[in-house]
C-alpha positions as CSV (number, residue, x, y, z in Angstrom):
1,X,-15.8,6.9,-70.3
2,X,-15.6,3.2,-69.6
3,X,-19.0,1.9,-68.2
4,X,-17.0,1.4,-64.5
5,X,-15.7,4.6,-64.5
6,X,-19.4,6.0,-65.1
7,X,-20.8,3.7,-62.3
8,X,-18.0,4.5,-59.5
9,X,-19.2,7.9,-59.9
10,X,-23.0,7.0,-59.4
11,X,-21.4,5.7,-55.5
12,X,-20.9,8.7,-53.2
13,X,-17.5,8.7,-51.0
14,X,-20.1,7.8,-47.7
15,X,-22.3,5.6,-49.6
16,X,-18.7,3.4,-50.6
17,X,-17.9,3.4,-47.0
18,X,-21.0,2.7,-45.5
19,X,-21.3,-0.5,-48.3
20,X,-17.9,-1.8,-46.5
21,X,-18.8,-1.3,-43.4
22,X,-22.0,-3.2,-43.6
23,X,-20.1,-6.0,-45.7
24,X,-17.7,-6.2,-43.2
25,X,-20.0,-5.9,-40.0
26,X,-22.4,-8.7,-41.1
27,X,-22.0,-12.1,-40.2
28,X,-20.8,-14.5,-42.8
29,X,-23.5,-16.8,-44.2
30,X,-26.4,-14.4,-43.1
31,X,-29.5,-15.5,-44.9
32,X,-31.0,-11.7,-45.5
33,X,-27.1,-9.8,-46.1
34,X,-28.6,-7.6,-49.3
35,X,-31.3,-6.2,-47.3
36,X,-28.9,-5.6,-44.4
37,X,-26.6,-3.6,-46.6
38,X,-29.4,-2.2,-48.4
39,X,-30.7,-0.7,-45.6
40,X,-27.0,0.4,-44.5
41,X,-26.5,2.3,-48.2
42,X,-29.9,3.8,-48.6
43,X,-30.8,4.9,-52.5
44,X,-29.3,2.0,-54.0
45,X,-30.9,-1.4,-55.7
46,X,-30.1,-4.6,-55.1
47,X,-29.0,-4.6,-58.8
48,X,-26.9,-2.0,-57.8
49,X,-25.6,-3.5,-54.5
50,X,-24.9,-6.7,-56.2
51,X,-22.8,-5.6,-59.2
52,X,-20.7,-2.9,-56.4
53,X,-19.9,-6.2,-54.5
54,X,-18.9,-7.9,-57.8
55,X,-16.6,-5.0,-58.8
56,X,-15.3,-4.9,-54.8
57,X,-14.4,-8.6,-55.1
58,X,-12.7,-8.1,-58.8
59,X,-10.5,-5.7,-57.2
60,X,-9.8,-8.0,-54.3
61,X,-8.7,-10.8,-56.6
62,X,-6.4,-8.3,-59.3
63,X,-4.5,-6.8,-55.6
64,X,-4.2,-10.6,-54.4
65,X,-2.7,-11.5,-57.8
66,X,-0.4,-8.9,-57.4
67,X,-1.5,-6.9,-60.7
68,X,-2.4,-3.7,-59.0
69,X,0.9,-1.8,-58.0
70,X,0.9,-0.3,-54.8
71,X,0.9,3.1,-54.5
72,X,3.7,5.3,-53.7
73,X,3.0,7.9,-51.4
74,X,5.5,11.1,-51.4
75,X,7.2,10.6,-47.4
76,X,9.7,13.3,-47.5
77,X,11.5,15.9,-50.1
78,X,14.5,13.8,-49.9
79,X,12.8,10.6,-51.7
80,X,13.9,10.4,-55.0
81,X,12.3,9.9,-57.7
82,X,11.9,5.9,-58.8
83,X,12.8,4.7,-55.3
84,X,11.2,1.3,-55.0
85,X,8.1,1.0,-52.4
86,X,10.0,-0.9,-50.2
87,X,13.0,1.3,-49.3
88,X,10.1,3.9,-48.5
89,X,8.8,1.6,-46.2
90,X,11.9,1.1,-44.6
91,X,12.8,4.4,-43.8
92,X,9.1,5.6,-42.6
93,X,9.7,2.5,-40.2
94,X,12.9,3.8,-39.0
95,X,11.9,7.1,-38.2
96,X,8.7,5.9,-36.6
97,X,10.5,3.6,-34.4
98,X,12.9,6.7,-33.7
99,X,10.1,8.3,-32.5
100,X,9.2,5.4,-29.9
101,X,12.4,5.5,-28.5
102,X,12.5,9.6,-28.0
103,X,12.3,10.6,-24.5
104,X,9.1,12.4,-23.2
105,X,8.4,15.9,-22.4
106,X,8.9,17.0,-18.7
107,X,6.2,17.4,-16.7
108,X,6.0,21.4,-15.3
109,X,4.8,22.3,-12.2
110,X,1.8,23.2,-13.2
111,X,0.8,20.0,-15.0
112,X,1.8,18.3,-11.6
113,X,-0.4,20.4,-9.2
114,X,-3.3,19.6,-11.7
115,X,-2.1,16.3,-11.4
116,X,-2.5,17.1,-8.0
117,X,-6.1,18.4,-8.1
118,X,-7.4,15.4,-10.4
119,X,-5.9,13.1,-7.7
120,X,-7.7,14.4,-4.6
121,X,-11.4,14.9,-6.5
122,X,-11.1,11.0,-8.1
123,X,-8.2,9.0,-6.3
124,X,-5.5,6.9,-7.0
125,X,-6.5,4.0,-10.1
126,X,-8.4,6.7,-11.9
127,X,-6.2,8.3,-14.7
128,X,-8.5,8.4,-17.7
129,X,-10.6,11.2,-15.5
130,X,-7.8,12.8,-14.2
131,X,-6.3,13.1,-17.9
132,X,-9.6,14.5,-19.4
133,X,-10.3,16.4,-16.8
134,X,-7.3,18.0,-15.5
135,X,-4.3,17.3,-17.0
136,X,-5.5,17.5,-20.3
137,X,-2.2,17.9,-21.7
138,X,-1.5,14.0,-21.1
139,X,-2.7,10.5,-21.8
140,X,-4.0,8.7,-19.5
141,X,-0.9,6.4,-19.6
142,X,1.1,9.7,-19.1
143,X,-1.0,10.7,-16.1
144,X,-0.4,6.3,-14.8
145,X,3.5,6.8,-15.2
146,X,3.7,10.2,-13.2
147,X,1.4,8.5,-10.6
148,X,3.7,6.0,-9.8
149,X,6.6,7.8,-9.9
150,X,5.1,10.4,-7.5
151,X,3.8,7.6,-4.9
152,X,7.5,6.1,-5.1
153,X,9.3,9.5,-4.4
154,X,6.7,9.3,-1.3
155,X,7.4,6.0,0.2
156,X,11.0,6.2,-0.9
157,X,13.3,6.0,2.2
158,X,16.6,8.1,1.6
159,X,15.0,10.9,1.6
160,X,18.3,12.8,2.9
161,X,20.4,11.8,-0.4
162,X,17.7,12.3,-3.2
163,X,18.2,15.8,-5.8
164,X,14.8,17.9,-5.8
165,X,12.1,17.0,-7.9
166,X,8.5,17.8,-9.2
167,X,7.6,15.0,-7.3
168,X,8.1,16.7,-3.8
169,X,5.1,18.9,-4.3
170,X,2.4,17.1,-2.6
171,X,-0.4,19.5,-2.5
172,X,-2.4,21.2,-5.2
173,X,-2.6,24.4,-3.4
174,X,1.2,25.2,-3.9
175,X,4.6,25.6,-1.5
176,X,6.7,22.9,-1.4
177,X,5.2,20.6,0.9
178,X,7.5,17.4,1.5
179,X,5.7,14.2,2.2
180,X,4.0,15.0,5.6
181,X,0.4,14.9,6.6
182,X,-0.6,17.2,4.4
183,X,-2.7,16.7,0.9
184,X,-2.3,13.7,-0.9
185,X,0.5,12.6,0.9
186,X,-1.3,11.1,3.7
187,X,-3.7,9.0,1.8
């Protein structure tokens, strides 16, 4: 076994990350950085520390160079074998971008009415508590988009011409309460 070899397994999984994490947390130039990330990867010399930081920055330089290949990650059954790096990439860019532009999942009726509820115990603006505490089905994003559609269904105008929608439910409670005085209409 090659004397790196041995000494990458002396370095724990945690004790790796928590070496990067202090490298990268500490101010550049700091006069006292080995005690700092001493004291961040606890068991190990500054002997130790200093030759894990010379091996870190070896690897640094041989990926910059370009003489570590980059590895290729399965994707999908249908990659074949000796497919270049790049035409992976390009596909799992594709389908994620797919993805961004599939429509969203309808809201159901009783996602709205908790909707509803989260609205009338913490008011309009705040949909981060309304997500985590009601609708936890939804982001708060989610939870920011329904808002505003529901408060435009209820200051739209035509309301004679419009098709039905989850957005006529106005109270938590349940019937089918048009924009009156009741609920969360009249706030």
């Amino acid at each position: 076994m090659a004397e790196n070899e041995r000494y990458s397994l002396s370095w724990t999984r945690e004790q790796d990350k928590a070496f990067e994490n202090a490298l990268a947390t500490l101010p550049e130039g700091c006069s006292d950085q080995l005690k700092r990330i001493a004291m961040a990867v606890p068991g190990k010399t500054n002997n130790e520390l200093i030759h894990h930081y010379q091996l870190l920055l070896h690897d640094v330089q041989n990926i910059e160079a370009g003489l570590v290949p980059l590895p290729c990650y399965p994707y999908s059954p249908d990659q074949h074998v000796g497919q270049s790096h790049g035409d992976s990439w390009i596909r799992r860019r594709r389908a994620f971008k797919d993805q961004e532009r599939r429509k969203g999942i309808t809201w159901t009726e009783e996602e709205h009415r908790l909707f509803l509820l989260g609205l009338e115990t913490f008011g309009k603006g705040d949909w981060r508590s309304i997500s985590r505490n009601f609708v936890i089905s939804r982001t708060p994003t989610q939870v920011a988009s329904h808002a505003q559609k529901f408060f435009n269904r209820l200051n739209s105008t035509n309301k004679e011409r419009r098709r039905t929608s989850i957005h006529d439910i106005t109270i938590a409670s349940g019937g089918d309460s048009s924009a009156g005085s009741h609920g969360i209409a009249s706030q």
